[in-house]
Short mmCIF file of the C-alpha atoms (twelve columns), coordinates in Angstrom:
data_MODEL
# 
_entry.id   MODEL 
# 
loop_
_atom_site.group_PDB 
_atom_site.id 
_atom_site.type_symbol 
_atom_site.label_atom_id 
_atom_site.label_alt_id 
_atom_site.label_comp_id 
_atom_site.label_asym_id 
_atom_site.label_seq_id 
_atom_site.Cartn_x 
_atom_site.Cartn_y 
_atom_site.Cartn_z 
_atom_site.pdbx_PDB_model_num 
ATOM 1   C CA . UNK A 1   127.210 104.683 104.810 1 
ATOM 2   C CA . UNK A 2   127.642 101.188 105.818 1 
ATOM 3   C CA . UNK A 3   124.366 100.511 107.357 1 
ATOM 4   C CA . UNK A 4   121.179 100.264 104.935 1 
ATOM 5   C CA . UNK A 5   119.374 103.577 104.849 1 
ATOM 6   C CA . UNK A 6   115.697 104.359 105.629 1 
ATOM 7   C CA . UNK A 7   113.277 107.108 105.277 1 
ATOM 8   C CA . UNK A 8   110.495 107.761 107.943 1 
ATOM 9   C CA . UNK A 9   107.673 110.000 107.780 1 
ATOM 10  C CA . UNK A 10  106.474 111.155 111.097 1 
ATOM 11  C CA . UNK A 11  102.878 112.027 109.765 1 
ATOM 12  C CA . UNK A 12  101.488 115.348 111.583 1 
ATOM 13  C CA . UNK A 13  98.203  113.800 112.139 1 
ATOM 14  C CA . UNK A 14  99.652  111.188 114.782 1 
ATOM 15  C CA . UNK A 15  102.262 113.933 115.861 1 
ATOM 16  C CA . UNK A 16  99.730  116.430 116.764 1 
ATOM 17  C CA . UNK A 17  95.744  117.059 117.052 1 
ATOM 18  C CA . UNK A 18  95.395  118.561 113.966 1 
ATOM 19  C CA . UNK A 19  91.991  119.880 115.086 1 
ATOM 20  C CA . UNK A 20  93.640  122.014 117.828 1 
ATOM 21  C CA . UNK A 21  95.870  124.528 117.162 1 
ATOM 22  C CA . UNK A 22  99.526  123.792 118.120 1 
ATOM 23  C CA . UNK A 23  98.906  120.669 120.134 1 
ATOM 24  C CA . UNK A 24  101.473 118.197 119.814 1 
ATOM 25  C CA . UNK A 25  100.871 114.584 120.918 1 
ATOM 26  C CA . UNK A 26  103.900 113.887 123.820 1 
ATOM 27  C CA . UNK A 27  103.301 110.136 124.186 1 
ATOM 28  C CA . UNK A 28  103.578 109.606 120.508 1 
ATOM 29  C CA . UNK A 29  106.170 111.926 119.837 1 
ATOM 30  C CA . UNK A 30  108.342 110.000 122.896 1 
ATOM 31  C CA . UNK A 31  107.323 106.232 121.696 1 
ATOM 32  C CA . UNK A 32  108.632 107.369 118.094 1 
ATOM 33  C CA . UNK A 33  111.537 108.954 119.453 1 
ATOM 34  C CA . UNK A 34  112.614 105.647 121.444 1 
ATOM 35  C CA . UNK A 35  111.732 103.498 118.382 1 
ATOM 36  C CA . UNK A 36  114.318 105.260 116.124 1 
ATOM 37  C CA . UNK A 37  117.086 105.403 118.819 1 
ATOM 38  C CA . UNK A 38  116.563 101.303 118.504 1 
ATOM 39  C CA . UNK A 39  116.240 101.877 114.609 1 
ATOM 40  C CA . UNK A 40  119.227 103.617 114.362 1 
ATOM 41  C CA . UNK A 41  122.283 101.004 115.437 1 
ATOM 42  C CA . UNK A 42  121.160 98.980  112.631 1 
ATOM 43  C CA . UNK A 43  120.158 101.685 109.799 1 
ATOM 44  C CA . UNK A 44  120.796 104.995 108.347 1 
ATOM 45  C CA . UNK A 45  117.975 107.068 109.064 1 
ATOM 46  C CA . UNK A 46  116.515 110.502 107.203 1 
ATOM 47  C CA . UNK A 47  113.799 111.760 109.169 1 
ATOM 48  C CA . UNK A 48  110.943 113.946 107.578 1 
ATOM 49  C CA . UNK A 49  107.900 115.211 109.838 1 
ATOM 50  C CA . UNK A 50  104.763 116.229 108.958 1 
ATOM 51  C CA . UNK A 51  103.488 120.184 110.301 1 
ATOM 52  C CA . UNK A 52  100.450 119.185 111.914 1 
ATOM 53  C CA . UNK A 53  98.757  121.088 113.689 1 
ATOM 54  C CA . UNK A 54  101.676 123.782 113.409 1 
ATOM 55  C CA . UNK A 55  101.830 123.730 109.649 1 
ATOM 56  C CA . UNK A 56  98.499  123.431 108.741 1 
ATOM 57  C CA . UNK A 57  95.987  125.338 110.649 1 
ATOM 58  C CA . UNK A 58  97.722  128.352 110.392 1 
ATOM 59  C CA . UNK A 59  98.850  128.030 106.326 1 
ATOM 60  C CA . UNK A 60  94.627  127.344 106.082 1 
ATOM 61  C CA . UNK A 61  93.989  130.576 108.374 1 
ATOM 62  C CA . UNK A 62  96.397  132.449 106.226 1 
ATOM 63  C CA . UNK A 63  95.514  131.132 102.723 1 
ATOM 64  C CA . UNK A 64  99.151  130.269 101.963 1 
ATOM 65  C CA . UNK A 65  98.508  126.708 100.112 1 
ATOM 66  C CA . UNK A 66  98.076  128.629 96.729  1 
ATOM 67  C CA . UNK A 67  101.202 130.737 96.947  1 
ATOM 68  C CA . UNK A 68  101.763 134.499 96.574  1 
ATOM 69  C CA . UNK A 69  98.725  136.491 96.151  1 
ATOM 70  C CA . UNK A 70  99.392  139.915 98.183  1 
ATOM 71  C CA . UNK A 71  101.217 141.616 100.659 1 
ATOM 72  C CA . UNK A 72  98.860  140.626 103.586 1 
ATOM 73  C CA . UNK A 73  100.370 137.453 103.415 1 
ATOM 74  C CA . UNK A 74  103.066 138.008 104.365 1 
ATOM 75  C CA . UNK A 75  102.680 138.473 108.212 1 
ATOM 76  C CA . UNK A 76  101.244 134.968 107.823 1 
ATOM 77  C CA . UNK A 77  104.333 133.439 106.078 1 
ATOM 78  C CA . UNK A 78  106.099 134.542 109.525 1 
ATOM 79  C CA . UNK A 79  103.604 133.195 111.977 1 
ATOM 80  C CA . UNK A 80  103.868 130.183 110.102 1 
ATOM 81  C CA . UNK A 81  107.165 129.147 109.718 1 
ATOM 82  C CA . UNK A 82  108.039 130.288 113.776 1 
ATOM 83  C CA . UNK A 83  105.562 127.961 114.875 1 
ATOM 84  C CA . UNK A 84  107.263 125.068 112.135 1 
ATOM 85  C CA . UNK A 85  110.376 126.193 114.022 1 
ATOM 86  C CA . UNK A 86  109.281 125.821 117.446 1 
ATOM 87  C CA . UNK A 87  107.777 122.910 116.256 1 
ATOM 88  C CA . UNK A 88  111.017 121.576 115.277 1 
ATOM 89  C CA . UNK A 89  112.252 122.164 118.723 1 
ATOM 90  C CA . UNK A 90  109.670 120.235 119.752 1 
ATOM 91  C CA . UNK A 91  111.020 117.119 118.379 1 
ATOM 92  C CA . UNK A 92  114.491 117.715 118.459 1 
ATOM 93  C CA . UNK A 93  114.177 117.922 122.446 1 
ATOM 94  C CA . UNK A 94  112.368 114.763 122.344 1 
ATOM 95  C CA . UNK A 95  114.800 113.229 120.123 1 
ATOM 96  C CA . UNK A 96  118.037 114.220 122.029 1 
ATOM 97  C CA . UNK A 97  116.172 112.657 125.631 1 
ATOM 98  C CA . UNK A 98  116.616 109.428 123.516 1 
ATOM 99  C CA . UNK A 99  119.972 109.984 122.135 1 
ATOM 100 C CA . UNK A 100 119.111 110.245 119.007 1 
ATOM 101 C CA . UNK A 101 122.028 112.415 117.154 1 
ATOM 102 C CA . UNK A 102 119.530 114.528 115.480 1 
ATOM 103 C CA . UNK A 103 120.471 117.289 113.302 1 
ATOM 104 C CA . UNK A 104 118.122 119.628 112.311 1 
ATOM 105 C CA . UNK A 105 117.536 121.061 108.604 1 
ATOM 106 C CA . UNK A 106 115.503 123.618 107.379 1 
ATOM 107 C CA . UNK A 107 113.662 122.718 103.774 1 
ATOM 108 C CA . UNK A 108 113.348 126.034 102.982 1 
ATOM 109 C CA . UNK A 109 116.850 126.593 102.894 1 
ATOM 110 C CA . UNK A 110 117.706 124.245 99.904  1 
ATOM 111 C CA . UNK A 111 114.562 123.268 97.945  1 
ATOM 112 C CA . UNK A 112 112.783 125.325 95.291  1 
ATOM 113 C CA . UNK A 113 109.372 124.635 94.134  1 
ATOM 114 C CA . UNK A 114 107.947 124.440 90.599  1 
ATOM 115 C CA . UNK A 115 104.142 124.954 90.746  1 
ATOM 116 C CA . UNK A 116 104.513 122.846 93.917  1 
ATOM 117 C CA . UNK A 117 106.495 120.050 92.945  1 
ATOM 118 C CA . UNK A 118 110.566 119.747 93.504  1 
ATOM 119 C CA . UNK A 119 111.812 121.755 90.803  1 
ATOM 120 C CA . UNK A 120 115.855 121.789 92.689  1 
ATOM 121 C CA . UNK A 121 116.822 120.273 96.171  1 
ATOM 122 C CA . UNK A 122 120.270 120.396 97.400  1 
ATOM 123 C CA . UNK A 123 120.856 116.982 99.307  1 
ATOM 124 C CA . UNK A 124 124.634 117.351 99.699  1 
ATOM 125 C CA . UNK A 125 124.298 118.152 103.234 1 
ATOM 126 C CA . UNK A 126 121.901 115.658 103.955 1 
ATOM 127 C CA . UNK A 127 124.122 113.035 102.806 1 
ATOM 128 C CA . UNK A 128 127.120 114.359 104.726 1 
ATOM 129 C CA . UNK A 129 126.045 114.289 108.334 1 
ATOM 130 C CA . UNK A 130 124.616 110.903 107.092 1 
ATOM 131 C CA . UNK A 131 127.607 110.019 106.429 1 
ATOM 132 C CA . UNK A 132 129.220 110.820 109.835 1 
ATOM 133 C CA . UNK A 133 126.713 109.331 111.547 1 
ATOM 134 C CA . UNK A 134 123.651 111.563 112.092 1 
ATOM 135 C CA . UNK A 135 119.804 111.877 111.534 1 
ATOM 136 C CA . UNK A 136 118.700 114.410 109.506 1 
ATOM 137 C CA . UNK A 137 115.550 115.395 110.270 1 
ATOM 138 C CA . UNK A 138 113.258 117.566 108.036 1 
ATOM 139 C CA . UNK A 139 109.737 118.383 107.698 1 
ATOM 140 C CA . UNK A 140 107.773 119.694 105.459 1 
ATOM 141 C CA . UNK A 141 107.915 123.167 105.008 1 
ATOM 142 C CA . UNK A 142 107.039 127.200 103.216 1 
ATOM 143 C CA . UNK A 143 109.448 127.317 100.245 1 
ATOM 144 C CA . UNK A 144 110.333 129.436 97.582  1 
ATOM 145 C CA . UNK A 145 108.428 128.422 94.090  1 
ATOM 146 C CA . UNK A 146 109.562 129.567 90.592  1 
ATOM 147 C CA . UNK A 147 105.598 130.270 89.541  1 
ATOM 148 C CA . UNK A 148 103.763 130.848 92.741  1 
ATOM 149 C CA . UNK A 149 106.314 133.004 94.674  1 
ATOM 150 C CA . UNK A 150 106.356 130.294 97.224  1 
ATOM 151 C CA . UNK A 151 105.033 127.217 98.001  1 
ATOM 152 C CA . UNK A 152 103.741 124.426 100.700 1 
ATOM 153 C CA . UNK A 153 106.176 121.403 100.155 1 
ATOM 154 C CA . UNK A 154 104.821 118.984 102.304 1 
ATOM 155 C CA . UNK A 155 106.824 116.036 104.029 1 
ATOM 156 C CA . UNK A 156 105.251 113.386 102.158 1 
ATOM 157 C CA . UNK A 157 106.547 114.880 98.727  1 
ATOM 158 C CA . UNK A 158 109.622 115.790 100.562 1 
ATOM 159 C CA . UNK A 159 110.270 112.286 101.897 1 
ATOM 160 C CA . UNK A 160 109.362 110.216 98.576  1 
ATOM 161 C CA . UNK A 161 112.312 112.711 97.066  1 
ATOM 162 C CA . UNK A 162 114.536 112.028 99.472  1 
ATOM 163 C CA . UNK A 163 113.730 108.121 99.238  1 
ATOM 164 C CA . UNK A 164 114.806 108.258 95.869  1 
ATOM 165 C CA . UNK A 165 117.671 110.436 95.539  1 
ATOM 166 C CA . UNK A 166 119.338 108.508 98.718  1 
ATOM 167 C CA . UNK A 167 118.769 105.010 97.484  1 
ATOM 168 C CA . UNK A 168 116.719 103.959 100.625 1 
ATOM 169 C CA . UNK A 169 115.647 100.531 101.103 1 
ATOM 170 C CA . UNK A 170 112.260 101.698 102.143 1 
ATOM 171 C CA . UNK A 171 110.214 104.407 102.853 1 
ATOM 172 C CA . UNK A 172 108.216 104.723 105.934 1 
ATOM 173 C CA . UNK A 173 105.188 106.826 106.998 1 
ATOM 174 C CA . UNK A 174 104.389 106.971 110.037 1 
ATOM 175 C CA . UNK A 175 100.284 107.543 110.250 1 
ATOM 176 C CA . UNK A 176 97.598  107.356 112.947 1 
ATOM 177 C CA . UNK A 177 95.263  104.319 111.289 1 
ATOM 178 C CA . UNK A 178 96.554  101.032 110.640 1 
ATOM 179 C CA . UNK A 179 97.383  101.165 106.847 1 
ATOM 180 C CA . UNK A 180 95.601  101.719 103.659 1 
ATOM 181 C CA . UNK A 181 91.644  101.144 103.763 1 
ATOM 182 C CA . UNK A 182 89.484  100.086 101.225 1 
ATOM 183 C CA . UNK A 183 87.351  103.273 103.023 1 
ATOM 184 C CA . UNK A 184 88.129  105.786 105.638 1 
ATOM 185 C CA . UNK A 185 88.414  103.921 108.522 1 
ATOM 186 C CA . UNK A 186 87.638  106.549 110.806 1 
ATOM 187 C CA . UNK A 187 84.145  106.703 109.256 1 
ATOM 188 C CA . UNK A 188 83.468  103.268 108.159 1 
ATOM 189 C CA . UNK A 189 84.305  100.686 111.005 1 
ATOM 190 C CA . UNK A 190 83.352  97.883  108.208 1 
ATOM 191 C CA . UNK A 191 86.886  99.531  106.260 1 
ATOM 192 C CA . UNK A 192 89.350  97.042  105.307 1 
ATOM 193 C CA . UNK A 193 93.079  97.174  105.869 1 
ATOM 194 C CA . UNK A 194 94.789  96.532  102.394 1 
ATOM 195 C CA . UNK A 195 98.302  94.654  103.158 1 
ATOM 196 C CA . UNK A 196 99.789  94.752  99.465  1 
ATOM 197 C CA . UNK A 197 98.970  96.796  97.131  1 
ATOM 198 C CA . UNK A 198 100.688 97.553  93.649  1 
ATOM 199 C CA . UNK A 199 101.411 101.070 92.200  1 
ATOM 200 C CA . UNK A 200 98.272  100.560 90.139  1 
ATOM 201 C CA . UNK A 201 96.138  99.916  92.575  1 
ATOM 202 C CA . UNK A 202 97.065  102.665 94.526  1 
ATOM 203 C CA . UNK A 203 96.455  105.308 92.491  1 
ATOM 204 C CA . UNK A 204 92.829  104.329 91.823  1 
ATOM 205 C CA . UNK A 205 92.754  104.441 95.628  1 
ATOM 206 C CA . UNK A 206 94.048  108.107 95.836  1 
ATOM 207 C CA . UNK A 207 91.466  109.057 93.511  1 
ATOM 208 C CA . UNK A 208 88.588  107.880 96.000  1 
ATOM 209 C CA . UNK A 209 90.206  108.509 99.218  1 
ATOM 210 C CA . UNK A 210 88.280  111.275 100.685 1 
ATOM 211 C CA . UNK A 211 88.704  114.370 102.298 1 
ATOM 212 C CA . UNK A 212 90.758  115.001 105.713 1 
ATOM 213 C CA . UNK A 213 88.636  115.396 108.568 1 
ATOM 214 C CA . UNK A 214 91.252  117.716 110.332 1 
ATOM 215 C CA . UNK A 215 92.410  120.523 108.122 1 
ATOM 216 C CA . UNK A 216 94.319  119.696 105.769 1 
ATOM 217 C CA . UNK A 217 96.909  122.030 103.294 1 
ATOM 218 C CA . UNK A 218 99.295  119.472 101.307 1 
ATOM 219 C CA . UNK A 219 96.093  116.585 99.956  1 
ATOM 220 C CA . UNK A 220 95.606  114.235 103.320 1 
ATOM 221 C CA . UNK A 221 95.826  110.638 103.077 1 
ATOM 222 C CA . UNK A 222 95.618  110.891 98.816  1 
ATOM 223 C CA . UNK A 223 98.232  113.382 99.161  1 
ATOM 224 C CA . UNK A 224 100.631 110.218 100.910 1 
ATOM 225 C CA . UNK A 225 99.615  107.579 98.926  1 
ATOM 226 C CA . UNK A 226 100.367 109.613 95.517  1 
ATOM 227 C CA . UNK A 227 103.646 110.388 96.565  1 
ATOM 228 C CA . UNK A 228 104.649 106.791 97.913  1 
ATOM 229 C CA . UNK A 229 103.856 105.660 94.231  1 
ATOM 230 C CA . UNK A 230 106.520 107.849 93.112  1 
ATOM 231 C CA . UNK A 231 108.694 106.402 95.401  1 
ATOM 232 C CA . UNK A 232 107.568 102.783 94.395  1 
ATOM 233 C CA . UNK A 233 107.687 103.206 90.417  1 
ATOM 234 C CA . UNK A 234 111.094 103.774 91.320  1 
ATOM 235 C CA . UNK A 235 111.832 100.513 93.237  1 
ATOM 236 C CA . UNK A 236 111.260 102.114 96.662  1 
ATOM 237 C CA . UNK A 237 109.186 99.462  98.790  1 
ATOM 238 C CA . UNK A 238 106.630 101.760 100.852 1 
ATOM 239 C CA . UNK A 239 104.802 101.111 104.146 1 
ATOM 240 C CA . UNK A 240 101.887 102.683 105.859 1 
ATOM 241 C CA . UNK A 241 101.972 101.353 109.674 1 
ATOM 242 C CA . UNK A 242 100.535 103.408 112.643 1 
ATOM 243 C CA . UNK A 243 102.852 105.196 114.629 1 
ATOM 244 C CA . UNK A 244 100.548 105.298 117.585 1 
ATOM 245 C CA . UNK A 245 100.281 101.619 118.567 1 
ATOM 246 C CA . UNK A 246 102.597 100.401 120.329 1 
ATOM 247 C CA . UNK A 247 106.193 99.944  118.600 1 
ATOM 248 C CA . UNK A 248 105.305 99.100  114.933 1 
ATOM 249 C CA . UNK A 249 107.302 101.183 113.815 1 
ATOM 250 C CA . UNK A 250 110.258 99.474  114.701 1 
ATOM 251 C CA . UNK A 251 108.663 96.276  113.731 1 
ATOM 252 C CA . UNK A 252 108.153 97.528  109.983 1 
ATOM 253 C CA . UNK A 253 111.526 98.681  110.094 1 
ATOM 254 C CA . UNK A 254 112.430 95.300  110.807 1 
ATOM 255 C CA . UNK A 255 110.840 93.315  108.313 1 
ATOM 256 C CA . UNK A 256 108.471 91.846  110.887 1 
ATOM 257 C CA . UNK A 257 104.515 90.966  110.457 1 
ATOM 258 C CA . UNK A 258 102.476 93.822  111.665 1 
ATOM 259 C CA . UNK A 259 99.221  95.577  110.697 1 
ATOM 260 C CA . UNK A 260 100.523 97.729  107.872 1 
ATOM 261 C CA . UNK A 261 100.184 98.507  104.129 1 
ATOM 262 C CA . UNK A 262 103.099 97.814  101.513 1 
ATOM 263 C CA . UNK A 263 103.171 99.777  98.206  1 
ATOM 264 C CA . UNK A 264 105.480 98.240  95.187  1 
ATOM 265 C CA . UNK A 265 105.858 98.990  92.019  1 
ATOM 266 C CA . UNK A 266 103.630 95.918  90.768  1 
# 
């Protein structure tokens, strides 16, 4: 690769309505899609999506977030990951009205779980159609786990791995608030956007940030910040920006002042 690389997370919550069942959000989708067709003539890109409302209303209906428990299951574990798939059409038909050279990949056909966490991943693929040019794009996803049968491994964990093993510059999510609040800022309108934060101060945060409104299968806005401290204990600079204002994304991307939150390792 001779551009630097990136990883984005496309959180599910700005994606979709993740209080209404398979309801993606078009104008977001689009603006994101046009952002990384800019984004990508001056970086590598990996793309990871969150499941939204595809992923998680139906893994909650279906009780699939604890892993194999019995056979009536299993008809959920199908519903489920058709609707990921026609989700993934979803943004790969987006994607390609930008130009994007998208390439599709499913998870679930190269990661294995451990109790939930990344226990084997094969990248080798991802980092070949990188290397000729493409964007990978993955999302989070129903995979096979060593203890549980199988597992929910959700982007954010996903993406923070993929930060890591790659060697990105940064790591990206992609959210529906500004940042990082001192409180949930679609509770609180007194909340304060945090700008820098060390990997010390952002796990005490993930230990008070509260519940997701919208339901939620793979730990909400805790879930994200736990994982981007992986990903910044291992020199991974991390930003929180929201993907539905405007073109921030880009301007993160960039290395240009916006309303965002930046995670390092101290």
């Amino acid at each position: 690769m001779d551009k630097p690389l990136i990883v984005i997370k496309l959180g599910g919550s700005a994606l979709t309505d993740k209080t209404r069942i398979y309801t993606p959000r078009k104008a977001v989708i689009r603006r994101a899609a046009k952002q990384i067709a800019f984004l990508a003539r001056k970086f590598s890109i990996v793309l990871v999506h969150g499941a939204g409302s595809y992923g998680h209303i139906p893994a909650k209906r279906w009780d699939l977030a604890s892993g194999f428990k019995s056979r009536s299951q299993l008809r959920g574990l199908s519903v489920t990951k058709s609707k990921l798939l026609e989700w993934e059409a979803i943004i790969g038909d987006a994607f390609l009205k930008q130009g994007v050279p998208l390439m599709p990949l499913s998870t679930s056909d190269f990661a294995v779980t451990d109790n939930g966490r990344i226990h084997s991943a094969d990248i080798r693929p991802v980092r070949k159609w990188l290397s000729i040019g493409c964007v990978p794009s993955l999302g989070g996803d129903l995979v096979t786990d060593i203890k549980r049968g199988f597992a929910i491994l959700s982007g954010d964990q996903l993406a923070a791995h993929l930060a890591i093993k790659l060697g990105a510059s940064r790591l990206i999510f992609g959210i529906d608030v500004d940042g990082i609040f001192n409180a949930n800022p679609k509770l609180n309108r007194r909340a304060r956007l945090l700008r820098g934060i060390s990997a010390e101060q952002a796990s005490k945060l993930a230990k008070k940030a509260g519940i997701s409104i919208a339901p939620d299968v793979t730990g909400g806005m805790a879930g994200k910040i736990r994982e981007a401290i992986v990903a910044a204990r291992r020199g991974v600079p991390v930003y929180f920006v929201n993907l539905t204002r405007g073109d921030r994304l880009q301007l993160v991307a960039l290395n240009r002042d916006v309303p965002c939150s930046r995670i390092t390792a101290r």
